[in-house]
C-alpha positions as CSV (number, residue, x, y, z in Angstrom):
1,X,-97.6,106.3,-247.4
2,X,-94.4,105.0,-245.2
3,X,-92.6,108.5,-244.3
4,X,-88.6,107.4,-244.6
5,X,-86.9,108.3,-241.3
6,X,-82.4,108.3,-241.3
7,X,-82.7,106.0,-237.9
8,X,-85.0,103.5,-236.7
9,X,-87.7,105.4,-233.5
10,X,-87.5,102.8,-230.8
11,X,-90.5,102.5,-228.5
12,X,-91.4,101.3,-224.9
13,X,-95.1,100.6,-224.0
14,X,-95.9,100.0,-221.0
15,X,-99.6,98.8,-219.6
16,X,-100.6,96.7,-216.8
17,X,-102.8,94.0,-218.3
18,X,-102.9,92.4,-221.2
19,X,-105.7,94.3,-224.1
20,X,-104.6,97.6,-222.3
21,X,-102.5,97.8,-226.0
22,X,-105.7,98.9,-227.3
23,X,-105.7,102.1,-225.5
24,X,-102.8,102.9,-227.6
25,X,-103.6,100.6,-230.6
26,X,-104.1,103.0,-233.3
27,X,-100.8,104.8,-232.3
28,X,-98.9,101.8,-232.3
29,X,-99.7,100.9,-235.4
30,X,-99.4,104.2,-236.8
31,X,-95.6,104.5,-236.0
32,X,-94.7,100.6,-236.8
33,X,-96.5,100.7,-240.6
34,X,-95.5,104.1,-241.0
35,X,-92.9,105.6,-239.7
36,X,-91.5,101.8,-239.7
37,X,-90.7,102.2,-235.6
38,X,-89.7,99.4,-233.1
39,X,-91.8,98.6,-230.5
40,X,-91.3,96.9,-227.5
41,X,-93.9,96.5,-224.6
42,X,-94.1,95.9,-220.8
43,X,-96.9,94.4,-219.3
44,X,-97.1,94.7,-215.6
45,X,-99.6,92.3,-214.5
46,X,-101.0,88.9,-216.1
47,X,-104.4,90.5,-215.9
48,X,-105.9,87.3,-214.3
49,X,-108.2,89.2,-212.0
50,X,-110.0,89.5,-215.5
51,X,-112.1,85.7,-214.4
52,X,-114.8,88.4,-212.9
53,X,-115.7,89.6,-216.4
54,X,-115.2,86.8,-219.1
55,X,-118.3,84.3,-218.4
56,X,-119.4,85.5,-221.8
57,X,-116.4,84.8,-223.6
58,X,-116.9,80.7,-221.7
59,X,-117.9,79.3,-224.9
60,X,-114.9,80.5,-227.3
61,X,-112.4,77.8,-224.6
62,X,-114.1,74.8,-224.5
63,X,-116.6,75.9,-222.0
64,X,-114.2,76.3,-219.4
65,X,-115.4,78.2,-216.4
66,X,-113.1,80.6,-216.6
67,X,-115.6,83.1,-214.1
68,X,-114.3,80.6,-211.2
69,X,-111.5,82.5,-209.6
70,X,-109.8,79.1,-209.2
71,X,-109.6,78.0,-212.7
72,X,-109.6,81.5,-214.3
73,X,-106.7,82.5,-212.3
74,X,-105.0,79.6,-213.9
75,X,-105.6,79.6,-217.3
76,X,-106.0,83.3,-218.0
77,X,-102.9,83.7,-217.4
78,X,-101.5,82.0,-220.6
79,X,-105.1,82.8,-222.7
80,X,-104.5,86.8,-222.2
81,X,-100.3,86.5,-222.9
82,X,-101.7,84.6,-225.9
83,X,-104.4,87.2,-227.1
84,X,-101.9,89.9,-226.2
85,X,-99.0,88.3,-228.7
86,X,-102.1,88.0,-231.5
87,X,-102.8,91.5,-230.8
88,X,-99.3,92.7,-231.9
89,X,-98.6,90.9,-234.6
90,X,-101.5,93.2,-235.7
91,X,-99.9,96.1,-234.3
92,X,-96.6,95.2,-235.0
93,X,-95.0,94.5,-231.3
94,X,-91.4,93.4,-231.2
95,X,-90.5,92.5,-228.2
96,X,-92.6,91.6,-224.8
97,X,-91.1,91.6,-221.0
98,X,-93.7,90.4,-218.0
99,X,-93.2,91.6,-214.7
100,X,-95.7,89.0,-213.4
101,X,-97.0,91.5,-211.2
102,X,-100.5,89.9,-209.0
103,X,-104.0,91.1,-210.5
104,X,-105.8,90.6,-207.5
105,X,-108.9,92.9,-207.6
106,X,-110.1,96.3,-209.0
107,X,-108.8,98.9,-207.0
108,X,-108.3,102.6,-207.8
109,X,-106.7,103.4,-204.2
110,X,-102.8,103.8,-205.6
111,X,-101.5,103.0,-201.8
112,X,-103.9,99.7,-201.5
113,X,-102.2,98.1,-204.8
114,X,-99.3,99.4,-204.0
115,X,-99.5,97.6,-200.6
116,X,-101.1,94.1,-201.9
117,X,-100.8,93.6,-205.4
118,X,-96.8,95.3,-205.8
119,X,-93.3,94.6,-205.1
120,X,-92.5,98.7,-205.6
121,X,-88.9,98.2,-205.4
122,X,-88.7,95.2,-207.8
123,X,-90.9,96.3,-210.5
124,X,-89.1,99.9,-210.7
125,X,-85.9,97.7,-210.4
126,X,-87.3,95.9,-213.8
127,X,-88.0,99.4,-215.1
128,X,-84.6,100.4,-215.0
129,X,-83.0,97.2,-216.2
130,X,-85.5,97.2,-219.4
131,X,-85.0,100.9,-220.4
132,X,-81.0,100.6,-220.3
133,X,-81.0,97.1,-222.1
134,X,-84.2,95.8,-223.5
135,X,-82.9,97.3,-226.7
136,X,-79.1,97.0,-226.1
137,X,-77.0,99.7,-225.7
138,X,-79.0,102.0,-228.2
139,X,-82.0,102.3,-225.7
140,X,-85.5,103.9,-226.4
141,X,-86.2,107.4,-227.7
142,X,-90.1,107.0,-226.4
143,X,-91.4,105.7,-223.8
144,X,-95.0,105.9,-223.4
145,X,-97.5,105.2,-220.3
146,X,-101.3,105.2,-219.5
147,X,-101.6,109.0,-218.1
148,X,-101.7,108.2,-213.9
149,X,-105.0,109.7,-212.7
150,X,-107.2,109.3,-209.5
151,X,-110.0,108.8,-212.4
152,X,-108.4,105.5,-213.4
153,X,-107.8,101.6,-212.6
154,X,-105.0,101.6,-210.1
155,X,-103.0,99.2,-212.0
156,X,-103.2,101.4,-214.9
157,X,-101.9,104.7,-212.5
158,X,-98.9,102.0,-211.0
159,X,-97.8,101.0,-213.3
160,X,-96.8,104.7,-215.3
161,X,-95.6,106.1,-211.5
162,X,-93.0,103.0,-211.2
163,X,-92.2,103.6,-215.0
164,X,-91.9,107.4,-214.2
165,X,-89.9,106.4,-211.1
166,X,-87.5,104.4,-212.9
167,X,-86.9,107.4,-215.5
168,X,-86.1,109.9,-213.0
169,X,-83.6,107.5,-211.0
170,X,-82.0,107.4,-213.7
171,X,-81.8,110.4,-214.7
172,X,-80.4,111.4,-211.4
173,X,-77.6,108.7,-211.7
174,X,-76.4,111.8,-214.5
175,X,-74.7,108.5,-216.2
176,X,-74.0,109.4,-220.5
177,X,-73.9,105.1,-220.7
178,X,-77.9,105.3,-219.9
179,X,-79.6,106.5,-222.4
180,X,-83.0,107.9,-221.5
181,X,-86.5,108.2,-223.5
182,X,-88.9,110.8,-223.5
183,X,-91.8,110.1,-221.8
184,X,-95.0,110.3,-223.7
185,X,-98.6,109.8,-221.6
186,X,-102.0,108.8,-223.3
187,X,-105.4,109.0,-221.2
188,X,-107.9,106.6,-221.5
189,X,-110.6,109.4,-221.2
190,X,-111.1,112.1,-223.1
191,X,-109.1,115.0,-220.8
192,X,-110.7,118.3,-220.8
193,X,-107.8,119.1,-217.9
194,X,-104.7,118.3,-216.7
195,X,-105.6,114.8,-214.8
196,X,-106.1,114.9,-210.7
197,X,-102.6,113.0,-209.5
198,X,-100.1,114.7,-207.5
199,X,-97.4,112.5,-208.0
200,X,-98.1,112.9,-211.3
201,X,-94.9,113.9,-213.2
202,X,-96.6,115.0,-216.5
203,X,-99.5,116.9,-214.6
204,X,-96.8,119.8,-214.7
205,X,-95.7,120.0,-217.8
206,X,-91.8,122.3,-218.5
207,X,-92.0,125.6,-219.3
């Protein structure tokens, strides 16, 4: 059943690697076969620090050695953007924007990747530029983010505290030409509490 809606819902993902869609993948395509909703996504990084974990996969390119950090750094690149794009045409992706944002290692130390593997300023910079324009001057009515949580990947926690940094600059710019989304956070764990984060903006929830 597609459920008729009187406007079109416009959508922001945002994840840090390529295949993090998947954390969302059944409500993405939920809302784009059924409620017949736009969705865009960000992806932070390129996910190339993935060469560590895809000798297995070797055989589906060529035999490549993709687990050398020197040639997986280099092709992974384009192989993950690629299985990303095949991924939502499945799920029914609109629209992409890369921050090309280094995957250097594992880390769940917020401060470390903040330190080696971000440019803070720039990627909440590119925040704030997609949210007011990535879908012209309508912008997004949802924006939704991998729940931060000292539980998690550090990209993963990063990348929805520069997305919730960007929202609440511009909320303080108090401008009615910005149009801002309502934030919506998914966990990639089951949550039997309110995840351990202090900076956390949706640890709190309104009242």
């Amino acid at each position: 059943m597609t459920i008729a809606l009187t406007t079109v819902l416009t959508v922001l993902l945002v994840i840090a690697h390529p295949d993090d869609e998947t954390i969302f993948s059944s409500f993405v395509h939920a809302i784009t076969h059924k409620l017949n909703a736009s969705v865009d996504l960000v992806c932070v990084t390129n996910g190339e620090g993935g060469y560590r974990h895809v000798e297995p996969s070797e055989s589906l390119y060529d035999n490549v050695r993709l687990s050398n950090e020197t040639i997986g750094r280099k092709h992974l690149l384009r192989i993950r953007q690629q299985e990303l794009f095949g991924s939502g045409r499945i799920l029914g992706t609109r629209k992409y924007f890369f921050y090309d944002q280094i995957d250097l290692e594992y880390n769940r130390e917020v401060n470390t990747v903040f330190e080696k593997q971000r440019d803070k300023e720039w990627v909440i910079e590119q925040f704030q530029r997609t949210i007011k324009n990535g879908n012209g001057a309508d912008g997004y009515d949802l924006m939704v983010i991998i729940i931060p949580s000292t539980n998690s990947h550090g990209h993963h926690t990063t990348s929805g505290l520069l997305a919730l940094e960007a929202i609440d600059r511009l909320q303080r710019m108090k401008s009615v030409n910005i149009s801002i989304p309502t934030v919506i956070g998914e966990s990639e764990f089951i949550l039997t509490k309110s995840p351990t984060y202090a900076e956390n903006g949706l640890n709190s929830p309104p009242e």
